[in-house]
DRENDO-1510 file (C-alpha; in Angstrom, 1 decimal, always signed):
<recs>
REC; n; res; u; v; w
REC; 1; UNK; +0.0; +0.0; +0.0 .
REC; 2; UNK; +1.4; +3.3; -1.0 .
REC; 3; UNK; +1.1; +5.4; +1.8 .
REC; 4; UNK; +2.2; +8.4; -0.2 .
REC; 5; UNK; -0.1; +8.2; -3.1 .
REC; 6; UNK; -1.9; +11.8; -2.6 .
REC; 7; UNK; +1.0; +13.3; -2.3 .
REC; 8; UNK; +2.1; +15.1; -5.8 .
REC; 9; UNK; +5.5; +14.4; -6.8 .
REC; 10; UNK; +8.1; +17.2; -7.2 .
REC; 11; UNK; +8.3; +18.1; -10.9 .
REC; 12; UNK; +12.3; +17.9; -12.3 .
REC; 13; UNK; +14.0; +19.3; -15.2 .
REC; 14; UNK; +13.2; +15.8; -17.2 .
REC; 15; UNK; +9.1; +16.8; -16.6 .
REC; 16; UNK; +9.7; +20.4; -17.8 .
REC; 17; UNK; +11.8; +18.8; -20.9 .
REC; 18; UNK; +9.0; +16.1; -21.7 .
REC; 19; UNK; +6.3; +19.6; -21.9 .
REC; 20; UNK; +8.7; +21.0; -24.5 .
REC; 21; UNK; +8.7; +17.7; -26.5 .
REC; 22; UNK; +4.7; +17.3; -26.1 .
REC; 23; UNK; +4.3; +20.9; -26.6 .
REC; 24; UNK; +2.9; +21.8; -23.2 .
REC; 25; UNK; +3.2; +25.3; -22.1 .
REC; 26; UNK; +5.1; +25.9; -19.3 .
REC; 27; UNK; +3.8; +27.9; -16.1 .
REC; 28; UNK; +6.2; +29.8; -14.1 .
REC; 29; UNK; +5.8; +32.9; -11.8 .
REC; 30; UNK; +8.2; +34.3; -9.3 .
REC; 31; UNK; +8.0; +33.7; -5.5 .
REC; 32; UNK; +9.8; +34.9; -2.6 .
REC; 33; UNK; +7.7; +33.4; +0.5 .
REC; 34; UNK; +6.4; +30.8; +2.0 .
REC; 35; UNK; +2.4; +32.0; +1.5 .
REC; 36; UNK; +2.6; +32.5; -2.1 .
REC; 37; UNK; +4.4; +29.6; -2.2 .
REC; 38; UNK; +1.8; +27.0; -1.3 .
REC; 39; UNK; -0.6; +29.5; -3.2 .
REC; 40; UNK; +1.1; +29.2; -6.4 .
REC; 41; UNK; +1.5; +25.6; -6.2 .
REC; 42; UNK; -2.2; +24.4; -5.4 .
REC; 43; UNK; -2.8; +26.5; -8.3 .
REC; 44; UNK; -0.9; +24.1; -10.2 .
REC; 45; UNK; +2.0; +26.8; -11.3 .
REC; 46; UNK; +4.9; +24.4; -12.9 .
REC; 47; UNK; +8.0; +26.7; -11.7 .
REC; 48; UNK; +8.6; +29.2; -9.1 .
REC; 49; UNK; +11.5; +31.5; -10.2 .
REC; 50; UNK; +12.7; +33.3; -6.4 .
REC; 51; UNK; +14.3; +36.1; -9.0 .
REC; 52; UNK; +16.3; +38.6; -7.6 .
REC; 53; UNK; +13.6; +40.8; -8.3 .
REC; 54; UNK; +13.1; +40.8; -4.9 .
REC; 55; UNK; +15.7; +43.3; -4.6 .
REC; 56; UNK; +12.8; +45.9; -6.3 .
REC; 57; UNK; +9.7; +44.3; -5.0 .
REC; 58; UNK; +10.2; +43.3; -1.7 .
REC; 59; UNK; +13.2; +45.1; -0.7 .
REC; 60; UNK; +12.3; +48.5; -2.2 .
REC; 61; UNK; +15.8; +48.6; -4.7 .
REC; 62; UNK; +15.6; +50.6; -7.7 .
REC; 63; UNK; +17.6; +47.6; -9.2 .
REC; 64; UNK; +18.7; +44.1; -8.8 .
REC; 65; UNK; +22.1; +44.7; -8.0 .
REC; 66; UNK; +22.0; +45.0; -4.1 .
REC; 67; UNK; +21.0; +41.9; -3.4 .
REC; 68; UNK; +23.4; +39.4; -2.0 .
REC; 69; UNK; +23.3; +35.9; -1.6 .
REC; 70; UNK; +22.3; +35.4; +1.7 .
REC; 71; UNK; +19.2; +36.7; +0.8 .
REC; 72; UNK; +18.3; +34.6; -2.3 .
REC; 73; UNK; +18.8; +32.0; +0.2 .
REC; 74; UNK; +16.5; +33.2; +2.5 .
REC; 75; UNK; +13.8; +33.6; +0.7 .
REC; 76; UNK; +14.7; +30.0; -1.5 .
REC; 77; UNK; +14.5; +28.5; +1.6 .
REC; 78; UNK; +11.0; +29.7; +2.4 .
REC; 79; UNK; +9.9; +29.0; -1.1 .
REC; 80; UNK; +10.9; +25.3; -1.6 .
REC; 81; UNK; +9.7; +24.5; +2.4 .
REC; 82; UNK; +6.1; +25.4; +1.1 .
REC; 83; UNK; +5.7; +24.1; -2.0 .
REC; 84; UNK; +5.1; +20.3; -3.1 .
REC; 85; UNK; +4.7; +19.7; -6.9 .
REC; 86; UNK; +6.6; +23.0; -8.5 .
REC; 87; UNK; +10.1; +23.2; -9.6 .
REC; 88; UNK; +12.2; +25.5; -7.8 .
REC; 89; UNK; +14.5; +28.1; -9.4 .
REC; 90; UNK; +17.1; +30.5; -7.8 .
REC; 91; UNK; +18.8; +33.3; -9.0 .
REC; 92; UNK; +22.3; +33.4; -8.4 .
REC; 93; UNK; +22.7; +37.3; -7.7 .
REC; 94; UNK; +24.8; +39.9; -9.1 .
REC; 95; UNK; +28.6; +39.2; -8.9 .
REC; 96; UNK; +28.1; +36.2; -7.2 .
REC; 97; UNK; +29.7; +34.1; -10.1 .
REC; 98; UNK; +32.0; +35.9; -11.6 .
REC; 99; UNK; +34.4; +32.9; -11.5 .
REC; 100; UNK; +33.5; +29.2; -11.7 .
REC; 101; UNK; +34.8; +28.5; -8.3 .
REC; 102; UNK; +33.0; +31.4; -6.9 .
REC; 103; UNK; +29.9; +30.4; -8.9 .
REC; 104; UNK; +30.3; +26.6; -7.8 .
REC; 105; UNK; +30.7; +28.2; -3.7 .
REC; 106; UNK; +27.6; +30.2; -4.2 .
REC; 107; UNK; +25.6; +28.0; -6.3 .
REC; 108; UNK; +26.1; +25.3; -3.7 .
REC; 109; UNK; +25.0; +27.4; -1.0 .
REC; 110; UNK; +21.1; +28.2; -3.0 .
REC; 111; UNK; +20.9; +25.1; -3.0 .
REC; 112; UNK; +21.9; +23.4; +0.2 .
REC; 113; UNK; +21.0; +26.1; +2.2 .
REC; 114; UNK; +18.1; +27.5; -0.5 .
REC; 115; UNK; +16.8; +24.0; -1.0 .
REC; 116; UNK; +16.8; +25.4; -4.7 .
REC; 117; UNK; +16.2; +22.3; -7.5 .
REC; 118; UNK; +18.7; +24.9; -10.2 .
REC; 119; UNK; +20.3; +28.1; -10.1 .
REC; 120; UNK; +19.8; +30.7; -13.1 .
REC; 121; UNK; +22.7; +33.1; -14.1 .
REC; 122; UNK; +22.3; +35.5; -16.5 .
REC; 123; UNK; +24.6; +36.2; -19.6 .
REC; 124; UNK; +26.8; +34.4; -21.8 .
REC; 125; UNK; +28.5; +32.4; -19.2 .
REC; 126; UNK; +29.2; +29.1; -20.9 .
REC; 127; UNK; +32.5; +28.5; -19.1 .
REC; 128; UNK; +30.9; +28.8; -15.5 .
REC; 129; UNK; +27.8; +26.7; -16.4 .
REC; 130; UNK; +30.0; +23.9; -17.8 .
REC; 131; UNK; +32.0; +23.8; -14.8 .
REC; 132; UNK; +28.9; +23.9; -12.3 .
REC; 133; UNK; +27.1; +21.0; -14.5 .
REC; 134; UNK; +30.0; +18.9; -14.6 .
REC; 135; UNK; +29.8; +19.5; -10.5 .
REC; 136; UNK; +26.0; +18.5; -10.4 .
REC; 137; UNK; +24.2; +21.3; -10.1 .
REC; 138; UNK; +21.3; +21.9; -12.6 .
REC; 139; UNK; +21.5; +25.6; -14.5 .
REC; 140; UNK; +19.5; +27.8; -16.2 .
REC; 141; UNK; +20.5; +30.6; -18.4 .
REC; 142; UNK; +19.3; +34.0; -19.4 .
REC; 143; UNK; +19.9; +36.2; -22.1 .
REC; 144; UNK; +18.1; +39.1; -24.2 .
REC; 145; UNK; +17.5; +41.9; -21.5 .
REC; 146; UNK; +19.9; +40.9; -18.4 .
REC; 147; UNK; +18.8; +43.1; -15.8 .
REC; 148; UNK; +22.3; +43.0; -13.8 .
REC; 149; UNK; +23.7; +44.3; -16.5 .
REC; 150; UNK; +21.6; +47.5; -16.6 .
REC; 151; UNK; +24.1; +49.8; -16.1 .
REC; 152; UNK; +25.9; +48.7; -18.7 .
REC; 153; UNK; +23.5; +48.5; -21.4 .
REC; 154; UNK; +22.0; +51.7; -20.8 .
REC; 155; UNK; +18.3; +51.3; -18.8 .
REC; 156; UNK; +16.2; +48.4; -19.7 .
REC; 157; UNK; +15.8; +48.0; -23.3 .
REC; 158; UNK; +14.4; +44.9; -26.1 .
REC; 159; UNK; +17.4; +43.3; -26.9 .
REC; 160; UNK; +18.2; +41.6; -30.4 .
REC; 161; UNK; +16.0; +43.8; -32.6 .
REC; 162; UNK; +18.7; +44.2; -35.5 .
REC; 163; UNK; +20.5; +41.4; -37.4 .
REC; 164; UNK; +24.0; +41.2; -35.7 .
REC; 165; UNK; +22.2; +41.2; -32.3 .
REC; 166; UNK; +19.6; +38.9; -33.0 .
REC; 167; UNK; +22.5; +36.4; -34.8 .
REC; 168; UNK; +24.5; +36.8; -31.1 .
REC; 169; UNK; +21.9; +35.9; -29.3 .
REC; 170; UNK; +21.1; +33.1; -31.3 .
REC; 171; UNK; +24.7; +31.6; -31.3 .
REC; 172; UNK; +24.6; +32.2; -27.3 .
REC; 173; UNK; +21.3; +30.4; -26.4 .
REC; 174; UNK; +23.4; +27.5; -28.8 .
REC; 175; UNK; +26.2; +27.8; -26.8 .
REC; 176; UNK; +24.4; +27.4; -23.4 .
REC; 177; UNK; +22.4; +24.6; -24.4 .
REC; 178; UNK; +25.8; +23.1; -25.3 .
REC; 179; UNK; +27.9; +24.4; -22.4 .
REC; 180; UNK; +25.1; +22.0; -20.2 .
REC; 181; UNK; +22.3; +24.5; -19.1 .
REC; 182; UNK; +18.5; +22.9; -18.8 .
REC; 183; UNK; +16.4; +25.6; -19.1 .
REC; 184; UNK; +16.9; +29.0; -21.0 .
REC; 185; UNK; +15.2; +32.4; -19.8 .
REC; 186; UNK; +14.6; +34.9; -22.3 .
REC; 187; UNK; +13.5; +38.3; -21.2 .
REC; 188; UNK; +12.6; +41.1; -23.7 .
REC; 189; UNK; +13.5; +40.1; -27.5 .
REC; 190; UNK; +11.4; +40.3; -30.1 .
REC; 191; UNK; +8.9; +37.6; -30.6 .
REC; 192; UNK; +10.2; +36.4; -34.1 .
REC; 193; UNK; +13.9; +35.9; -32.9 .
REC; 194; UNK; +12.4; +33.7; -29.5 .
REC; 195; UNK; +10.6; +31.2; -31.4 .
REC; 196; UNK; +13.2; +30.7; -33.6 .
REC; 197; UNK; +15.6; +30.1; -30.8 .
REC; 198; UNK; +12.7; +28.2; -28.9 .
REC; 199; UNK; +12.5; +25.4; -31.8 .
REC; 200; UNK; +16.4; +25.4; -32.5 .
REC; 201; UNK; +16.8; +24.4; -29.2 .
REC; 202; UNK; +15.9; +20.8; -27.2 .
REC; 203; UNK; +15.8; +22.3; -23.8 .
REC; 204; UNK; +12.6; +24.5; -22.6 .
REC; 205; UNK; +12.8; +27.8; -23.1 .
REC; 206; UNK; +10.8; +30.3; -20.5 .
REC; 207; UNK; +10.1; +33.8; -21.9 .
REC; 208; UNK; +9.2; +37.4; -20.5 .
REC; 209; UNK; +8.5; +39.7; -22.8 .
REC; 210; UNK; +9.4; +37.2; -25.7 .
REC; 211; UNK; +6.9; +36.6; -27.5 .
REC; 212; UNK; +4.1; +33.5; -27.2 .
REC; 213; UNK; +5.9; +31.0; -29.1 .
REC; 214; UNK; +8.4; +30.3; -26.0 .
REC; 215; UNK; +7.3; +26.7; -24.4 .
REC; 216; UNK; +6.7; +28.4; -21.3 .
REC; 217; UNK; +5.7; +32.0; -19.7 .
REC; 218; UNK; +7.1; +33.9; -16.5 .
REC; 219; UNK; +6.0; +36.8; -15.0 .
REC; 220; UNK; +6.9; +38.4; -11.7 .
REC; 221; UNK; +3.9; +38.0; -9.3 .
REC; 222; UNK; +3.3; +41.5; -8.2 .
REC; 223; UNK; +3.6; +42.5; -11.8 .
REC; 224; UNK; +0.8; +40.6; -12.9 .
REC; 225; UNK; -1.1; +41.2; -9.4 .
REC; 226; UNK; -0.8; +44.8; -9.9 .
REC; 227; UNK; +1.0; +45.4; -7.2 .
REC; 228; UNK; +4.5; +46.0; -7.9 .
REC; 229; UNK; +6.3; +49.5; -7.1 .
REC; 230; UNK; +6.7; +51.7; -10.1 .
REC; 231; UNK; +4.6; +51.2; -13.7 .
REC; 232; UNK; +4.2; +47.6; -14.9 .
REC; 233; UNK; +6.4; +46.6; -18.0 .
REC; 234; UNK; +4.4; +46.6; -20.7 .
REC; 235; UNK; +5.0; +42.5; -21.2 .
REC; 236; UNK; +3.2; +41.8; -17.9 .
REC; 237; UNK; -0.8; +42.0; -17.6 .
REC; 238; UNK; -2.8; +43.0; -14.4 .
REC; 239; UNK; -4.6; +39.6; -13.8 .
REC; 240; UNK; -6.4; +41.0; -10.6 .
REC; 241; UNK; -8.5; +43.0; -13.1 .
REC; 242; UNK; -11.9; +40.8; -12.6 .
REC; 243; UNK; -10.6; +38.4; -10.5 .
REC; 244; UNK; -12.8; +37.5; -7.2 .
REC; 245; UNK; -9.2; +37.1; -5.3 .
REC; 246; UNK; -5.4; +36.6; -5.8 .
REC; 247; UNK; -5.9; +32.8; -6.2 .
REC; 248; UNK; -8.2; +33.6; -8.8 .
REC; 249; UNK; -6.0; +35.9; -10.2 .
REC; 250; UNK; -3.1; +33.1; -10.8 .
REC; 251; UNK; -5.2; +30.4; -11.8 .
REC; 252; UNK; -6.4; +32.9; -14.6 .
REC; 253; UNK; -2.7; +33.3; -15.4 .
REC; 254; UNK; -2.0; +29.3; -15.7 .
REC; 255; UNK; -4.9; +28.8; -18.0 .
REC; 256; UNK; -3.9; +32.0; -20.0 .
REC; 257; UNK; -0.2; +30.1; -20.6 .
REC; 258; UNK; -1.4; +26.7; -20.8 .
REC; 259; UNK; -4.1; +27.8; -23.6 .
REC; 260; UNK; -1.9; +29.9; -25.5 .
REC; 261; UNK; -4.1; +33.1; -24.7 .
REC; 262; UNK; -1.2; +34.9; -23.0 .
REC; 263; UNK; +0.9; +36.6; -24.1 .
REC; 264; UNK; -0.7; +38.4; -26.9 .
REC; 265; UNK; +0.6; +40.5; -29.4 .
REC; 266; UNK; +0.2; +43.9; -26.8 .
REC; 267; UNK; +2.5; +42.1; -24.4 .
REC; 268; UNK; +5.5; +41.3; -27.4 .
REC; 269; UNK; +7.9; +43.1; -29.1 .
</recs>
């Protein structure tokens, strides 16, 4: 007798992979607590992202840069102890893998102390993701807008929009999938160049502000609940807008993604 039977199984990167190949949309939303958390997962969200985002919308940062490691942590650890079917992404903060030893010391950290099922790191970073697969730990990439990179690129601006940019991009969502990384984030590019990188490559690729063609959708959850400090970006939607309640408002989310209805063309570039 399985005494366990009710009790839904952890999702892994080799579920999220099998979506891609079946073409099931991908769910994913940020978290950062322990309430959402267990919200979000009932709901039947696939992926909880604890972004660095955190550093805006729950620490009040104009940017993502001042966040430090202890605090993805932190909040990773609150995020994994409350959830039960989603898979758990952590961002690995600004400078915090410079190096691949640095990144392997860190990395290890989100996800002994995080309880973190795969780190993301943005940029073309093939070298360090390489060297963290070969030591085990799961990683997904992230490239198009990079928003630790923000004060090198100028503000936060759609990425890939002319030829030589869109062909780099290309080549280094190619090079990442080869390098080892699952999973692939892309955040702001136009929605031509993501679904042409989405069915070049065999691993999911997640997408913000990419277009609809992407096997999955992320958001960050006080974006889309209309909550967030500042204006929302204009890929995000206000799903509290008719909802009877917050639950609501995420379960209206996961059917949007899982029926193709989000994004639309208002939310793509």
């Amino acid at each position: 007798m399985n005494l366990h039977a009710d009790t839904p199984r952890s999702l892994t990167i080799s579920d999220l992979t099998a979506m891609k190949r079946s073409s099931q949309k991908i769910s994913c939303l940020t978290a950062y607590d322990a309430s959402f958390s267990a919200l979000l997962d009932q709901v039947g969200i696939d992926v909880l992202l604890v972004g660095d985002s955190l550093g805006m919308v729950i620490q009040g940062h104009g940017t993502t840069l001042p966040v430090l490691v202890a605090d993805m942590v932190y909040h990773s650890r609150q995020v994994a102890a409350a959830k039960k079917r989603a898979f758990v992404i952590t961002d690995m903060p600004f400078a915090s893998y410079a190096q691949p030893e640095q990144a392997l010391h860190n990395a290890a950290k989100l996800m002994q102390a995080g309880a973190a099922q795969m780190v993301k790191l943005e940029g073309h970073k093939a070298d360090v993701i390489a060297f963290l697969v070969e030591q085990g730990i799961p990683v997904c990439g992230h490239l198009g807008l990079q928003p630790q990179s923000v004060n090198r690129v100028g503000g936060y601006k759609v990425q890939g929009k002319d030829a030589m940019q869109a062909k780099r991009i290309m080549d280094e969502a190619l090079s990442l999938e080869q390098a080892g990384a699952a999973l692939l984030v892309l955040e702001c590019v136009p929605a031509k160049l993501a679904a042409e990188i989405s069915a070049k490559l065999t691993i999911p690729v997640i997408g913000i502000g990419a277009g609809a063609a992407c096997d999955g959708q992320v958001l960050v959850l006080y974006d889309m609940l209309a909550i967030s400090v500042g204006p929302r970006p204009r890929f995000s939607k206000n799903f509290m807008a008719g909802a009877d309640s917050i639950e609501d408002a995420v379960r209206r989310y996961h059917l949007a993604v899982k029926s193709q209805q989000f994004p639309g063309v208002e939310h793509s570039y």
